[in-house]
ChimeraX commands (.cxc) that place a marker at each C-alpha (Angstrom):
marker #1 position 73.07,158.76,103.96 radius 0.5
marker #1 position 70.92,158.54,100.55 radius 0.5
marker #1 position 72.11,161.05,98.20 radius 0.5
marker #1 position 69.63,163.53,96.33 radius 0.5
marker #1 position 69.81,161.77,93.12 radius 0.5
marker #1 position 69.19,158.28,94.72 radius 0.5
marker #1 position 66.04,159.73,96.78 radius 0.5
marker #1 position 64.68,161.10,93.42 radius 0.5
marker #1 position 65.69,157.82,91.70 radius 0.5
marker #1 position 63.89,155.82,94.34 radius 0.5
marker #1 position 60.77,157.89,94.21 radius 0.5
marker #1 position 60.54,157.70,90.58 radius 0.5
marker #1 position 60.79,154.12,90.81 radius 0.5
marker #1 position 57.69,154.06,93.43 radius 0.5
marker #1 position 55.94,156.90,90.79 radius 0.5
marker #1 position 55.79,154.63,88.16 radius 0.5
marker #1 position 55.80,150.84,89.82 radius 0.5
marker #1 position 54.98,148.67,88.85 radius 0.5
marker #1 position 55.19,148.61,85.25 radius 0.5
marker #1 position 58.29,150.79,85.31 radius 0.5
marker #1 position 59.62,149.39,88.25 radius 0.5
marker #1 position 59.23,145.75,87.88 radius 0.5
marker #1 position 60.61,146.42,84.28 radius 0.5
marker #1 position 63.38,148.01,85.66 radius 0.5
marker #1 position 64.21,145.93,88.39 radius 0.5
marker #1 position 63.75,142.89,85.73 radius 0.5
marker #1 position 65.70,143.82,82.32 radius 0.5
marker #1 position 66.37,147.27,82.95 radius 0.5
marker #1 position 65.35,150.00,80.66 radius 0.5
marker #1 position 65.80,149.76,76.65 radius 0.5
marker #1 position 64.76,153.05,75.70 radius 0.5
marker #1 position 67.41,155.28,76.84 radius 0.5
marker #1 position 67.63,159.34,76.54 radius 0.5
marker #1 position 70.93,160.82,77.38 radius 0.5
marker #1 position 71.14,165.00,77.77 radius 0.5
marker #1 position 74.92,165.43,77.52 radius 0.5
marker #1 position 78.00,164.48,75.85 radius 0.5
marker #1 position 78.95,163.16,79.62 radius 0.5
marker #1 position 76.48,160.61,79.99 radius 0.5
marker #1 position 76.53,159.98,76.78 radius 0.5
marker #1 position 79.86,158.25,76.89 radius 0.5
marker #1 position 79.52,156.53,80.08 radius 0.5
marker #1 position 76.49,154.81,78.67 radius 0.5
marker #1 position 78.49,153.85,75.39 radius 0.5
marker #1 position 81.56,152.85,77.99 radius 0.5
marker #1 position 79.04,150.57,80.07 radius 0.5
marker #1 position 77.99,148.89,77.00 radius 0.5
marker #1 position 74.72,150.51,76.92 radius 0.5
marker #1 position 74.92,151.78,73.40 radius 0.5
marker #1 position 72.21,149.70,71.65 radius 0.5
marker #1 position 69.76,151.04,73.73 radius 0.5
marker #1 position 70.62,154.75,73.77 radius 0.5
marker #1 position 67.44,156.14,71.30 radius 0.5
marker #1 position 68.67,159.99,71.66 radius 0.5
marker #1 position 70.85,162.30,72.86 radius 0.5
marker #1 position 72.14,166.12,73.23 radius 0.5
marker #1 position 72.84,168.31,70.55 radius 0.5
marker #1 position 77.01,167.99,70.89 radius 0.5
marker #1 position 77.25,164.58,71.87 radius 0.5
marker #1 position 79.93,163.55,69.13 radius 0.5
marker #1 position 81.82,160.90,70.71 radius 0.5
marker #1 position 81.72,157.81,70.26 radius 0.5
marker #1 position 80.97,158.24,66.78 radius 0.5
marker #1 position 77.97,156.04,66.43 radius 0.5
marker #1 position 76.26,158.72,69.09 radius 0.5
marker #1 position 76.31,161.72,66.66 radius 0.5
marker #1 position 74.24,160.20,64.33 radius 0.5
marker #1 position 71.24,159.48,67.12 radius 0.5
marker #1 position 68.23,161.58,67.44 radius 0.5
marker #1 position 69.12,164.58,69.22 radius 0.5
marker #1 position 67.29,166.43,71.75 radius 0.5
marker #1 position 68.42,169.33,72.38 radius 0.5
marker #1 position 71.65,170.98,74.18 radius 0.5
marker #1 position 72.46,170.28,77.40 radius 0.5
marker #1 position 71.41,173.86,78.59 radius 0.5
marker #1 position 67.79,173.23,76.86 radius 0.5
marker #1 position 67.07,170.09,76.69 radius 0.5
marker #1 position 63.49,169.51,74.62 radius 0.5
marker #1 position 60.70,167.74,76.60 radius 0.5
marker #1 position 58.43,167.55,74.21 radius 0.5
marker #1 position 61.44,165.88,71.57 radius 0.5
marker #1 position 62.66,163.69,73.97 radius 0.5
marker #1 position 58.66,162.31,74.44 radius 0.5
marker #1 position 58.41,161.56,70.76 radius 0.5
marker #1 position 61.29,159.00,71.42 radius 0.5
marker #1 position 59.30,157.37,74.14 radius 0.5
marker #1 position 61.82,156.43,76.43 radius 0.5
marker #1 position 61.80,154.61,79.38 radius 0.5
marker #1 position 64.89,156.27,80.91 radius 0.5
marker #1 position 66.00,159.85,80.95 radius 0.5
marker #1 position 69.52,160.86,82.58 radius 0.5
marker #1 position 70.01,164.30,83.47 radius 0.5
marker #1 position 72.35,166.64,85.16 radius 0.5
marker #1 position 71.42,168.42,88.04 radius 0.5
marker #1 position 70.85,171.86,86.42 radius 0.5
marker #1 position 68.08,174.84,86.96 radius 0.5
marker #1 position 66.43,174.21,83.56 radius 0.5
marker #1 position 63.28,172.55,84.66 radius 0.5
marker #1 position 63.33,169.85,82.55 radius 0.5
marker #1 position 63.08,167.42,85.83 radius 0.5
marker #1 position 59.56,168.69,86.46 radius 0.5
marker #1 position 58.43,168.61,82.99 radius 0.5
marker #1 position 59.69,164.88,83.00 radius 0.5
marker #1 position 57.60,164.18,85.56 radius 0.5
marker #1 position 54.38,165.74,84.40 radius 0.5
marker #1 position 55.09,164.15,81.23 radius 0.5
marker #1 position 55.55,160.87,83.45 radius 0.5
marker #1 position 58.08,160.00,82.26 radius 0.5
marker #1 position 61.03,158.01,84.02 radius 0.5
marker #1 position 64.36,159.71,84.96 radius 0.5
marker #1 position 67.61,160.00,86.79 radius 0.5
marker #1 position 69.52,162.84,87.99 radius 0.5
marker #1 position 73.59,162.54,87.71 radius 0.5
marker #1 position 76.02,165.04,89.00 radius 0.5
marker #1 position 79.02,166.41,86.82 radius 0.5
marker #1 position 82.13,168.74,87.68 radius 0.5
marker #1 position 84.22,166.35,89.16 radius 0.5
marker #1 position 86.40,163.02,88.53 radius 0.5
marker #1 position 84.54,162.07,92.26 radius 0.5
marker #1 position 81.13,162.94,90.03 radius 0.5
marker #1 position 82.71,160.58,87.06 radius 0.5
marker #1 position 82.65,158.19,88.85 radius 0.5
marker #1 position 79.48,158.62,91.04 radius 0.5
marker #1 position 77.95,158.88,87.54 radius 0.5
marker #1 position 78.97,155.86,86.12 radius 0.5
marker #1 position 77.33,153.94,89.48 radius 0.5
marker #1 position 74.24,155.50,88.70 radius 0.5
marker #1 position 73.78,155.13,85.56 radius 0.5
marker #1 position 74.84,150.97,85.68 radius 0.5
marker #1 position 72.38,151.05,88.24 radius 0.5
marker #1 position 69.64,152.58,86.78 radius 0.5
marker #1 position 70.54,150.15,83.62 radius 0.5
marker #1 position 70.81,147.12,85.41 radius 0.5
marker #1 position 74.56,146.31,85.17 radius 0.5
marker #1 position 75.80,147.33,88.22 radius 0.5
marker #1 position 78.65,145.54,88.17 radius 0.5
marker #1 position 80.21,146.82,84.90 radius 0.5
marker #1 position 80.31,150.34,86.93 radius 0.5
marker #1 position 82.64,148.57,88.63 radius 0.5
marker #1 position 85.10,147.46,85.90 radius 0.5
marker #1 position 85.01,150.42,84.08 radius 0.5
marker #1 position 85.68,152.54,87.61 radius 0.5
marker #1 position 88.66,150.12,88.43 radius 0.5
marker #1 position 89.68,150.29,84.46 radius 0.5
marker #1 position 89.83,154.17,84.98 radius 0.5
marker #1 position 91.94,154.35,88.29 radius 0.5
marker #1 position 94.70,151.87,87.33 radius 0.5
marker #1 position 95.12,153.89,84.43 radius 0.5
marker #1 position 95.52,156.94,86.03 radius 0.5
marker #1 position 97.29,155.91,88.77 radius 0.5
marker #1 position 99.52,155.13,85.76 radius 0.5
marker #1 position 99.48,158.17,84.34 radius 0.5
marker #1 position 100.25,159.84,87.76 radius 0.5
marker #1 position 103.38,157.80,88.54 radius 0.5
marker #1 position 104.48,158.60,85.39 radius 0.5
marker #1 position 104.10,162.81,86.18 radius 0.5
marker #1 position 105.36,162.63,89.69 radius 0.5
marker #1 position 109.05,161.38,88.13 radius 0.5
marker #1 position 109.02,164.63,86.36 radius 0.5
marker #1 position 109.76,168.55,87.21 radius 0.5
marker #1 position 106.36,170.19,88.33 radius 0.5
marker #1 position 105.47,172.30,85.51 radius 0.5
marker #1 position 103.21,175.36,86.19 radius 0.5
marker #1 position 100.03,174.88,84.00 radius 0.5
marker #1 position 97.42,178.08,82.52 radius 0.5
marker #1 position 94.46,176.41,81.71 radius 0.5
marker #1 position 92.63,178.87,79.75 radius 0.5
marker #1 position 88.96,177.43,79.69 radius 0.5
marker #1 position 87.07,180.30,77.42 radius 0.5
marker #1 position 87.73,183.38,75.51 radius 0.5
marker #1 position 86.60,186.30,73.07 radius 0.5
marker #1 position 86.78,184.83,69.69 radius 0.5
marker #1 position 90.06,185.32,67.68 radius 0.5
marker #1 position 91.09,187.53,71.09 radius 0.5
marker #1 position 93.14,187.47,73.91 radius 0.5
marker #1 position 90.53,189.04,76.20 radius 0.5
marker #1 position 87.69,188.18,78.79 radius 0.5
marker #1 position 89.64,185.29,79.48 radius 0.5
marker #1 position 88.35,182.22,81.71 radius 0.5
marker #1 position 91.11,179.75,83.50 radius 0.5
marker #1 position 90.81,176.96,85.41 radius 0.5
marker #1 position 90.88,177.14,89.02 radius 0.5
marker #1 position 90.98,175.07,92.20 radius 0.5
marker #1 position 88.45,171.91,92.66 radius 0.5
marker #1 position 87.34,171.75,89.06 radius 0.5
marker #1 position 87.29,168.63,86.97 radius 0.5
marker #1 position 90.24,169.83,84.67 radius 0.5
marker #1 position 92.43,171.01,87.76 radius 0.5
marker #1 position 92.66,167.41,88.72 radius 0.5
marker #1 position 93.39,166.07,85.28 radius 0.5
marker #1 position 96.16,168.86,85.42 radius 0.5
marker #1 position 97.49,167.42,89.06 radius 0.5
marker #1 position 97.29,164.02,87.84 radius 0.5
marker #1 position 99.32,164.53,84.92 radius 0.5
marker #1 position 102.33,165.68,86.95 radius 0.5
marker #1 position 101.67,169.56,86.69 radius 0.5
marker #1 position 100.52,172.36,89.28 radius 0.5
marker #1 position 97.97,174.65,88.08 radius 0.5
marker #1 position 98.79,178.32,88.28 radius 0.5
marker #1 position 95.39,179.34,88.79 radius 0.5
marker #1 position 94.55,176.62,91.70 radius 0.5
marker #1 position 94.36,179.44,94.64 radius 0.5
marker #1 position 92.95,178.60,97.47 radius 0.5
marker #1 position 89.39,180.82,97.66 radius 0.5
marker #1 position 89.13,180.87,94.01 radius 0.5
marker #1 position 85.97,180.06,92.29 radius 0.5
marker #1 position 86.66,176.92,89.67 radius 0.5
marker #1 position 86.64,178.38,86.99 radius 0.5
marker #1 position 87.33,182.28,86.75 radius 0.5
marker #1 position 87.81,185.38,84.68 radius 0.5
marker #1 position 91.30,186.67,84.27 radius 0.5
marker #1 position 93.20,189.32,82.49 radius 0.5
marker #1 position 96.03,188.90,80.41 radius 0.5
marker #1 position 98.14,191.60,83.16 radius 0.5
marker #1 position 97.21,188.17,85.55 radius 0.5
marker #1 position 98.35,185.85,82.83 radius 0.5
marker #1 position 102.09,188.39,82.43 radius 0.5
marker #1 position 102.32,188.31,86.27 radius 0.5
marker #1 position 102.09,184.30,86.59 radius 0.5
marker #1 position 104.30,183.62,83.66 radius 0.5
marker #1 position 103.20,180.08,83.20 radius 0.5
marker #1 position 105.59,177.33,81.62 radius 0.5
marker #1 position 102.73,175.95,79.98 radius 0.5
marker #1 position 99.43,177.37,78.55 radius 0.5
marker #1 position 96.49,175.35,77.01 radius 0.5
marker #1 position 94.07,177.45,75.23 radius 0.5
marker #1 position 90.72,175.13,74.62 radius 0.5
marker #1 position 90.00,176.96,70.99 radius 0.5
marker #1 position 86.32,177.05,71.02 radius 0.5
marker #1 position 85.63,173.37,72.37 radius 0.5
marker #1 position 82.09,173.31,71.24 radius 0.5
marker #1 position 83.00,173.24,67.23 radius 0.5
marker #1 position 84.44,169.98,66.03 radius 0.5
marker #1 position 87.79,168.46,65.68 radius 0.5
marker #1 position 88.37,169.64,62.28 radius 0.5
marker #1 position 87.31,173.10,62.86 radius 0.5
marker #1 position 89.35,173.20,66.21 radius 0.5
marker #1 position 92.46,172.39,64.21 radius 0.5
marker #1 position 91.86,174.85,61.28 radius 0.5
marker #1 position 91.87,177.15,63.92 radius 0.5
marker #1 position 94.93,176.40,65.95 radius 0.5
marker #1 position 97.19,178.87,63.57 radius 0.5
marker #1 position 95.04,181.64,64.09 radius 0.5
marker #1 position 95.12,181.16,67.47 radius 0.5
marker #1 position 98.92,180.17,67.97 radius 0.5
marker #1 position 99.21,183.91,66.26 radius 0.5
marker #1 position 97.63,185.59,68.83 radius 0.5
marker #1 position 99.42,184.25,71.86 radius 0.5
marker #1 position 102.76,185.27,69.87 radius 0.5
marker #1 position 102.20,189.00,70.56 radius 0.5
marker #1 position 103.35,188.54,74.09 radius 0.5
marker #1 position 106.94,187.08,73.02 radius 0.5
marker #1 position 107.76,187.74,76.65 radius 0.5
marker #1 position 105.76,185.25,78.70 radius 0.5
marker #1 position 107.76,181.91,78.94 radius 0.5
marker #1 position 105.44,179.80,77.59 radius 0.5
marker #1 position 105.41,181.36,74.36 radius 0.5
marker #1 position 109.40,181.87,73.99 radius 0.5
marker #1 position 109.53,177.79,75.04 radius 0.5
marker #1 position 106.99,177.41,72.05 radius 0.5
marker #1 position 104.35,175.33,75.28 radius 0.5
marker #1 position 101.15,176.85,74.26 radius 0.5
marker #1 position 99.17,174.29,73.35 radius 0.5
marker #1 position 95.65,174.38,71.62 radius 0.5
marker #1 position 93.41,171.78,73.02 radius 0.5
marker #1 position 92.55,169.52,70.07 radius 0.5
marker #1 position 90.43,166.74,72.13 radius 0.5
marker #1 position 87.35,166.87,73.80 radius 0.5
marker #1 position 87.68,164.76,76.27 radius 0.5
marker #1 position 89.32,167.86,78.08 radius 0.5
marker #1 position 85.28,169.37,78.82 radius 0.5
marker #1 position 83.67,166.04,78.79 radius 0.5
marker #1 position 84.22,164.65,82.68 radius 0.5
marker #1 position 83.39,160.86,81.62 radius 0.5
marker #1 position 85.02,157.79,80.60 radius 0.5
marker #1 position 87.56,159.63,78.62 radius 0.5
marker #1 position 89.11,160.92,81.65 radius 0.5
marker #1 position 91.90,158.93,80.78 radius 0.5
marker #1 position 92.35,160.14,77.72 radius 0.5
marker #1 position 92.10,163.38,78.50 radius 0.5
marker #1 position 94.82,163.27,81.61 radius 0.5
marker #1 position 97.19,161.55,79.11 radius 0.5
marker #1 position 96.98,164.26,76.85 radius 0.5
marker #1 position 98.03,166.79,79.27 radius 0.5
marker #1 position 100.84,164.43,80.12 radius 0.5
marker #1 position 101.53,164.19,76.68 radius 0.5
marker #1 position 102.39,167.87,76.72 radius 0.5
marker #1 position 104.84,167.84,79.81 radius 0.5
marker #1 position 106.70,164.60,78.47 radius 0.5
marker #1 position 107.59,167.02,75.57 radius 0.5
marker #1 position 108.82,170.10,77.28 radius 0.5
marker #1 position 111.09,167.74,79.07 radius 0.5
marker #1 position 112.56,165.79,76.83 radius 0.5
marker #1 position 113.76,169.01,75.55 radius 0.5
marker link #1:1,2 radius 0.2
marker link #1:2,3 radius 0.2
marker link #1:3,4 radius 0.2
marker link #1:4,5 radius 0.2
marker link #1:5,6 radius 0.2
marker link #1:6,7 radius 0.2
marker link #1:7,8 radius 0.2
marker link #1:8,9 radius 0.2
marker link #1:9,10 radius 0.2
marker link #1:10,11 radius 0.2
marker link #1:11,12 radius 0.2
marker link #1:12,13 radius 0.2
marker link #1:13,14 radius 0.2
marker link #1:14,15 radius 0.2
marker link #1:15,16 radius 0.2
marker link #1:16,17 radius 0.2
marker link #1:17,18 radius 0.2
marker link #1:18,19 radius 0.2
marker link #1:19,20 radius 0.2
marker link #1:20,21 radius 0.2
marker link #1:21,22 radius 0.2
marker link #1:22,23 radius 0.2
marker link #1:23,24 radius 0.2
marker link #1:24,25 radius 0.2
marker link #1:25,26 radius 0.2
marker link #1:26,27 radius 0.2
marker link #1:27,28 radius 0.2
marker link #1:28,29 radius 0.2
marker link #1:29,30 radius 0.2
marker link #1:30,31 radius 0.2
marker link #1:31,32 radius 0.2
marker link #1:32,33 radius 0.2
marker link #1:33,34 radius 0.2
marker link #1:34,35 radius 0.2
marker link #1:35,36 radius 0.2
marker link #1:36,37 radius 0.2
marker link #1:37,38 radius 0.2
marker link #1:38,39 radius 0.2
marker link #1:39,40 radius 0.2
marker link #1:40,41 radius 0.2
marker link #1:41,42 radius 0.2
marker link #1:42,43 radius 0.2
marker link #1:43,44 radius 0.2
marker link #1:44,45 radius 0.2
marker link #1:45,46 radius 0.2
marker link #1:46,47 radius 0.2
marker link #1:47,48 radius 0.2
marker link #1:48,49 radius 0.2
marker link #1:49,50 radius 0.2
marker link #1:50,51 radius 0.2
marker link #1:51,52 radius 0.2
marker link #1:52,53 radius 0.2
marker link #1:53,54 radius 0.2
marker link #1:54,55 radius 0.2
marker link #1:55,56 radius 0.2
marker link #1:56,57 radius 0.2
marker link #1:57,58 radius 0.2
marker link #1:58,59 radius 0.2
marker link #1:59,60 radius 0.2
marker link #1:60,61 radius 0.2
marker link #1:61,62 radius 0.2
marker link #1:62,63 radius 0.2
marker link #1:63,64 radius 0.2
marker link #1:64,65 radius 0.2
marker link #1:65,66 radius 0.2
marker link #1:66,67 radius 0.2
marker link #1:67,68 radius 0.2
marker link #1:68,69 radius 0.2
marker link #1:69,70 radius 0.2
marker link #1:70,71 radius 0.2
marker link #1:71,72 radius 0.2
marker link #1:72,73 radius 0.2
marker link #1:73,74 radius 0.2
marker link #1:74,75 radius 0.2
marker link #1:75,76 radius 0.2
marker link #1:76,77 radius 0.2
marker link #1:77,78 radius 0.2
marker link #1:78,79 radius 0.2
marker link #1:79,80 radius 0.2
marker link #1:80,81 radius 0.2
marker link #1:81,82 radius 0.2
marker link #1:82,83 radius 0.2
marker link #1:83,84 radius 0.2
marker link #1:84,85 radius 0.2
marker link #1:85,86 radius 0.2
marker link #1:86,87 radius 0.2
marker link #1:87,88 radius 0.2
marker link #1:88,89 radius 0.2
marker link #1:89,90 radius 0.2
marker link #1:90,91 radius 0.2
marker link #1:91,92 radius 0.2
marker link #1:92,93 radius 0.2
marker link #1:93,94 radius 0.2
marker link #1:94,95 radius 0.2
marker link #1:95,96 radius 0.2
marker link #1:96,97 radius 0.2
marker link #1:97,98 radius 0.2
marker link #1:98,99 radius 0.2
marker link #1:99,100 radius 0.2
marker link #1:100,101 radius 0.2
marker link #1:101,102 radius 0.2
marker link #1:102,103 radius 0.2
marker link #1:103,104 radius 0.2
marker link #1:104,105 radius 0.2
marker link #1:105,106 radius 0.2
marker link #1:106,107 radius 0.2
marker link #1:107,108 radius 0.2
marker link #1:108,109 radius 0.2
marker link #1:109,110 radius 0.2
marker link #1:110,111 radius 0.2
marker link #1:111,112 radius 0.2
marker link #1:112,113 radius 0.2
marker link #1:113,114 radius 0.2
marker link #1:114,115 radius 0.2
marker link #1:115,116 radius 0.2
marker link #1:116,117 radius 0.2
marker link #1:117,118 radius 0.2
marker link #1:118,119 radius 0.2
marker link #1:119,120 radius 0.2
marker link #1:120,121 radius 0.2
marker link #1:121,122 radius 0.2
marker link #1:122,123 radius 0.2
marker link #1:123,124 radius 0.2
marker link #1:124,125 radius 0.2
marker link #1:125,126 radius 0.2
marker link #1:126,127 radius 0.2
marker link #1:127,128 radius 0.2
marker link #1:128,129 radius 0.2
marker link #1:129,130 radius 0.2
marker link #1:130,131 radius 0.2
marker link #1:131,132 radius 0.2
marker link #1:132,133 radius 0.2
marker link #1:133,134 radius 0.2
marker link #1:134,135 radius 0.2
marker link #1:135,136 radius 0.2
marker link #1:136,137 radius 0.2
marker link #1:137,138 radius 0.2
marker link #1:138,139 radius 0.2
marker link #1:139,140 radius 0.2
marker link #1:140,141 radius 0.2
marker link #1:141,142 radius 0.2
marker link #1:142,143 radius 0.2
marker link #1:143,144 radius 0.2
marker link #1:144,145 radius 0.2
marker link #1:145,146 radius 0.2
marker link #1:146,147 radius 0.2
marker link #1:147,148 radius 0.2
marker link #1:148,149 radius 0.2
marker link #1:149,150 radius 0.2
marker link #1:150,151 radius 0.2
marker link #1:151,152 radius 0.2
marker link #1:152,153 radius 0.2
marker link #1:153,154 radius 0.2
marker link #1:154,155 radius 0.2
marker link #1:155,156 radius 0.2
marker link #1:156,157 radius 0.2
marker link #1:157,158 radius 0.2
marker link #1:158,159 radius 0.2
marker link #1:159,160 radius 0.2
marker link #1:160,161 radius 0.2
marker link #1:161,162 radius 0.2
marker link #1:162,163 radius 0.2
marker link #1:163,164 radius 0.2
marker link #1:164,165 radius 0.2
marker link #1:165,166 radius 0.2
marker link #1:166,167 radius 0.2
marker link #1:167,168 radius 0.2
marker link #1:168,169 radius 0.2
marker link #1:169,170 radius 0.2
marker link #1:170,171 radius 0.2
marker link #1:171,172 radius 0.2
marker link #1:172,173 radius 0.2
marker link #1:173,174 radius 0.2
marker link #1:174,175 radius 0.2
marker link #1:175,176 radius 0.2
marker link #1:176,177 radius 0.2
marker link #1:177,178 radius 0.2
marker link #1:178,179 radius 0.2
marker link #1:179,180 radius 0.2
marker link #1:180,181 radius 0.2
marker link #1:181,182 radius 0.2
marker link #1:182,183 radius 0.2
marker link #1:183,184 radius 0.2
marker link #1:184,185 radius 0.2
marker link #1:185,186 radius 0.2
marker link #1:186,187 radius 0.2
marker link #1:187,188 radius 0.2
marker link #1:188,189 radius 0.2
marker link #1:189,190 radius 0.2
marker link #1:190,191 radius 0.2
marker link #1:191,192 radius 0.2
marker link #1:192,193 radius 0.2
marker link #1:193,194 radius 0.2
marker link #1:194,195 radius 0.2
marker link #1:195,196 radius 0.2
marker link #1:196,197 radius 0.2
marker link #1:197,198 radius 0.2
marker link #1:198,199 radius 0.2
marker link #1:199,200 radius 0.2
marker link #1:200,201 radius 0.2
marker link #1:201,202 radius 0.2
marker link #1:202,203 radius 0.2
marker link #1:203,204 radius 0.2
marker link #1:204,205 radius 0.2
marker link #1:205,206 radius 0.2
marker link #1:206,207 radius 0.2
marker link #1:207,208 radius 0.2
marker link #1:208,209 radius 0.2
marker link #1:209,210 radius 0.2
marker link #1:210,211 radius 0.2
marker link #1:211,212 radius 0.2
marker link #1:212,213 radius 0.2
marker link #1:213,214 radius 0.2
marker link #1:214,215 radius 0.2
marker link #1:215,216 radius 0.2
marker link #1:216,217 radius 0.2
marker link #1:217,218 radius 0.2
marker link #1:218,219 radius 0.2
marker link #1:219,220 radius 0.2
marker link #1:220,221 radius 0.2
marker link #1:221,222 radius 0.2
marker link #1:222,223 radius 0.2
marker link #1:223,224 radius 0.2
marker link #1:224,225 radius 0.2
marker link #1:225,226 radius 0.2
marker link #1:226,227 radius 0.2
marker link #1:227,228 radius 0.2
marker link #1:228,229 radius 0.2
marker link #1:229,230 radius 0.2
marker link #1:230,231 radius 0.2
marker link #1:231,232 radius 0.2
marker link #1:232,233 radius 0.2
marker link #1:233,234 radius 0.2
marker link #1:234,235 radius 0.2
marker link #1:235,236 radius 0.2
marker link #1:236,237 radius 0.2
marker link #1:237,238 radius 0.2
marker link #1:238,239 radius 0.2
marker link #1:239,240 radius 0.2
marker link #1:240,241 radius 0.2
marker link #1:241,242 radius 0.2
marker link #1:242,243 radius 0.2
marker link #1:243,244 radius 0.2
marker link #1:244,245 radius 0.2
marker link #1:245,246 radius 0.2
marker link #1:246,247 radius 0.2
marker link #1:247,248 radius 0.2
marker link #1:248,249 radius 0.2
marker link #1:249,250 radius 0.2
marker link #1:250,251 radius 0.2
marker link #1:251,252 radius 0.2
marker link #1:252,253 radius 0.2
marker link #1:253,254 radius 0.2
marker link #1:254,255 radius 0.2
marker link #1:255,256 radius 0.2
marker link #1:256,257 radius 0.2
marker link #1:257,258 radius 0.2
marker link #1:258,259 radius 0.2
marker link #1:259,260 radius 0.2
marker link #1:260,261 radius 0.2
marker link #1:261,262 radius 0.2
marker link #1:262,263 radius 0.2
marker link #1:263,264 radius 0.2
marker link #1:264,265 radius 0.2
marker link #1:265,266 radius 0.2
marker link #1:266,267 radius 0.2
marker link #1:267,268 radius 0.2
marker link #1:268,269 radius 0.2
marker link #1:269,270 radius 0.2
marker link #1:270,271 radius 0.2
marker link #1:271,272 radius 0.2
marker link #1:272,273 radius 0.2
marker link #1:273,274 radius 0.2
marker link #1:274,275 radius 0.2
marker link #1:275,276 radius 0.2
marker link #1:276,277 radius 0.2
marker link #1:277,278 radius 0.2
marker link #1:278,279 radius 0.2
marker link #1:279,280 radius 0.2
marker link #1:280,281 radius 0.2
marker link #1:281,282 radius 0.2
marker link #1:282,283 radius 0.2
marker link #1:283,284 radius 0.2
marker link #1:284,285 radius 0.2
marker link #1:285,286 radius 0.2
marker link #1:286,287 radius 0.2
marker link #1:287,288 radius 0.2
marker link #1:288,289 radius 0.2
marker link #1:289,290 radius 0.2
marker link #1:290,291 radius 0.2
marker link #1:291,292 radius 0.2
marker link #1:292,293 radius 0.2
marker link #1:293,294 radius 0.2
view
């Protein structure tokens, strides 16, 4: 069965044969537009850099990316902007902005990629190699991935499960209107491959999911991971991490806090499901090697 995003791709490629098409099917594109930090990366990670001409308004990684033309955020991406850069490949996320039908009156060529998963990492990368014309890099940089986190997973399943708060979003300098990781989300896996079992992974729970800090008292995680405001950038994240480490020491009483395992998220790579997944998984790791070497 043809997927959504390969029907669309396939039409598109009819739309605009055959200059598009037999350009496509030739070379590949050279004028690439990238919406999010996510696609982003896999195109740097494929090799496709040189021919990225703009991308979304947070794409910071790697850093020859932040200094493209940017077009937008991922929630509004700008037609009209990404026009003036007269691409001959847009990649986009499946998302109710409308920016695929403006594309297409515009005429100009796109993809749609899906995102929330590590299956949807690696769907992603397929696509997007395809769309490129190096389909078989999408399969290096796939196999690349899984032998490093089958790694990374061998490594966490010699080790005591730890139970894992994820805490995904938050009020500003607050411990309130909290949002955790649950079940079937990108960063529950990263948690399960690292060697840990996410607290908030209940069956019938949404993926991610709003929580109060009675729930966080009653689960009494071993280990917390607070994202401090993931959208600012490294530097900023880690200016905040006192401030933050502050707040979670008003509730002396959970054992996460008395252990000294909360933990304020200083990569990325956590919210970016992409290439870095790696990364990412080894950084949770990271954590749980320390608690138990202690």
């Amino acid at each position: 069965m043809i997927s959504t995003s390969r029907r669309i791709f396939l039409l598109l490629v009819g739309l605009f044969a055959p200059a598009w098409g037999a350009g496509l099917r030739a070379a590949g594109p050279v004028r690439i537009v990238s919406t999010s930090p996510s696609i982003t990366e896999t195109l740097f990670a494929l090799g496709l850099g040189d021919r990225v001409v703009g991308v979304s308004t947070y794409c910071r990684f790697p850093p020859q990316a932040a200094a493209l033309p940017k077009v937008g955020s991922f929630l509004k991406p700008d037609a009209e902007l990404i026009a003036g850069l007269r691409p001959d490949l847009v990649i986009v996320h499946e998302v109710g902005n409308g920016l695929d039908r403006r594309l297409a009156s515009l005429r100009i060529p796109f993809i749609i990629v899906e995102r929330g998963s590590l299956a949807s990492v690696y769907s992603s990368i397929r696509q997007i190699a395809a769309a490129a014309g190096v389909p078989d890099r999408a399969e290096a940089l796939i196999g690349d991935i899984q032998r490093q986190l089958d790694t990374i997973r061998r490594a966490g399943s010699a080790r005591p499960r730890r139970r894992v708060l994820f805490i995904i979003g938050r009020s500003p300098g607050r411990l309130a209107d909290l949002v955790a990781v649950g079940p079937g989300s990108y960063i529950n896996e990263l948690i399960e491959i690292a060697g840990a079992t996410n607290v908030m992974a209940i069956a019938g729970q949404p993926e991610y999911l709003r929580i109060s800090m009675e729930t966080v008292l009653r689960l009494d995680p071993d280990v917390i991971i607070d994202t401090v405001d993931m959208g600012d950038t490294g530097a900023e994240r880690r200016q905040r991490q006192p401030i933050n480490a502050r707040l979670w020491r008003e509730y002396g009483m959970l054992t996460a806090v008395k252990t000294r395992q909360v933990h304020a998220a200083t990569t990325d790579a956590l919210v970016v499901p992409g290439p870095r997944v790696v990364d990412a998984a080894q950084w949770v790791a990271s954590l749980l090697q320390q608690e138990s070497a202690r």
